[in-house]
C-alpha positions, 0 to 999 in steps of 0.5 A: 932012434936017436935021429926020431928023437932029435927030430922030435925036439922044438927049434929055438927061434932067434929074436931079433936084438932089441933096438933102443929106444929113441928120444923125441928131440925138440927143435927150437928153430922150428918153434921159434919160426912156427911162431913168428909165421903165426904172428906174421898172420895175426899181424895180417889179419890186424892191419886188414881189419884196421885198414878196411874202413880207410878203405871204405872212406878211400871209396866212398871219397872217389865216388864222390869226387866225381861229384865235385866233392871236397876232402878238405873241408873250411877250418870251422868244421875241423877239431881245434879250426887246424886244417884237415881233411874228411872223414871229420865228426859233424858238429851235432845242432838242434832245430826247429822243424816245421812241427815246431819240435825240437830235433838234434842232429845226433838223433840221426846217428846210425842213418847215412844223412845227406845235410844241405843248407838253404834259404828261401831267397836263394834262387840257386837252392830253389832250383836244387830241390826238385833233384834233391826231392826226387833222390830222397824220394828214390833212396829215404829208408830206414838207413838213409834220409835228407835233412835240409836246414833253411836260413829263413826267419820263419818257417812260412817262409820256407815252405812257400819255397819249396812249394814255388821249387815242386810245384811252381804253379800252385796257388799261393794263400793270400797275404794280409794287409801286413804281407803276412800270409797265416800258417793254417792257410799256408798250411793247405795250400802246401797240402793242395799244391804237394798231396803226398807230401815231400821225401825230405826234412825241413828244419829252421835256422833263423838269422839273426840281426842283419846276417842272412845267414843262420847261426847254425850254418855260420857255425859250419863255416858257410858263408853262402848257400846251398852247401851239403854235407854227407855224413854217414851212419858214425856221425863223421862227414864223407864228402862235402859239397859247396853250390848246388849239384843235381842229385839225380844222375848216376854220378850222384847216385854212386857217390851216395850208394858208397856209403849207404852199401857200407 
């Protein structure tokens, strides 16, 4: 009987002893060096942000030197006339275009431009425009144009050139007992002769006394035509370009699409 009840009774159950609680310990090392890695990477990412238009100007002036581009462009074109080298800001002018309107350089800002100097009495430009026409024709657009300034007196004289350059057998007006030839008629006979029309701008830069060169291209420091500068959508100068080159080959093409793709 005593048994039965001793087996009726509950059995005490043992719990396990309580284990304390632990603190959370901090440890400054890896604070300290977790930080300096994100400021490692913050670091990083700065400098390649930094360097990634060096390293477009670095491309875009290899591409170009295999067009016999030059980085180190005359003195006049560099800030206070100290020697330097490209990129450099390109001194803005404002010109006549065959319009007659007023047109500013800078109105081309945002535009990759391709400037070249010129002259109707230059035999060495003439022979550059039918290459430097059909480039104009193949890659003008909205971020990309040819501008070219003439060191001309008028700018009759300038269009008769150009049409001599693309369209050496068209019929040129005839001249008045002055030896002058009227805008009107040169006017249609640059339509006749050119009926689509020419991929590229004309501006006038007219010499001034004896000199045979413009005021403007003087002030680049051009001595002698043609000279070209590419200058890309910032306004600053990428390559520069002293003689003519033809603007059709593959090389000049890469050069150009260096900083168009920018």
């Amino acid at each position: 009987m005593a048994d039965q009840k001793t087996k009726d009774l509950p059995v005490a159950t043992a719990l396990p002893p309580k284990t304390p609680e632990r603190s959370v310990l901090i440890d400054p090392v890896a604070i300290v060096t977790g930080s300096a890695v994100a400021l490692l990477g913050i670091g990083v990412l700065v400098a390649f942000l930094w360097m990634v238009p060096s390293a477009a100007a670095r491309e875009s002036q290899a591409a170009c030197r295999g067009l016999g581009g030059y980085n180190d462009p005359v003195p006049a074109l560099c800030p206070g006339g100290e020697p330097c080298t490209l990129p450099i800001p390109a001194p803005d002018f404002t010109a006549r275009d065959i319009t007659g309107k007023q047109v500013s350089l800078r109105d081309f800002r945002g535009k990759v431009v391709l400037l070249n100097f010129w002259a109707s009495w230059c035999a060495v430009c003439k022979t550059e425009k039918p290459s430097l026409s059909d480039m104009a024709g193949d890659l003008g657009s909205d971020d990309f144009v040819v501008l070219t300034l003439a060191s001309d007196h008028n700018i009759g004289e300038a269009m008769t050139a150009v049409m001599q350059s693309l369209a050496p057998g068209a019929a040129l007006p005839q001249r008045d007992a002055n030896g002058q030839v009227s805008l009107p008629d040169l006017k249609a006979a640059f339509d006749r002769a050119l009926p689509n029309n020419i991929p590229f701008k004309v501006f006038l830069d007219p010499p001034q006394g004896d000199d045979n060169i413009g005021p403007i291209t003087q002030r680049w420091g051009i001595k002698a035509v043609p000279e070209s500068a590419l200058i890309d959508r910032k306004g600053n100068i990428r390559a520069y370009f002293v003689n003519k080159r033809d603007w059709s080959t593959p090389v000049a093409r890469t050069c150009l699409h260096a900083v168009i793709d920018e």
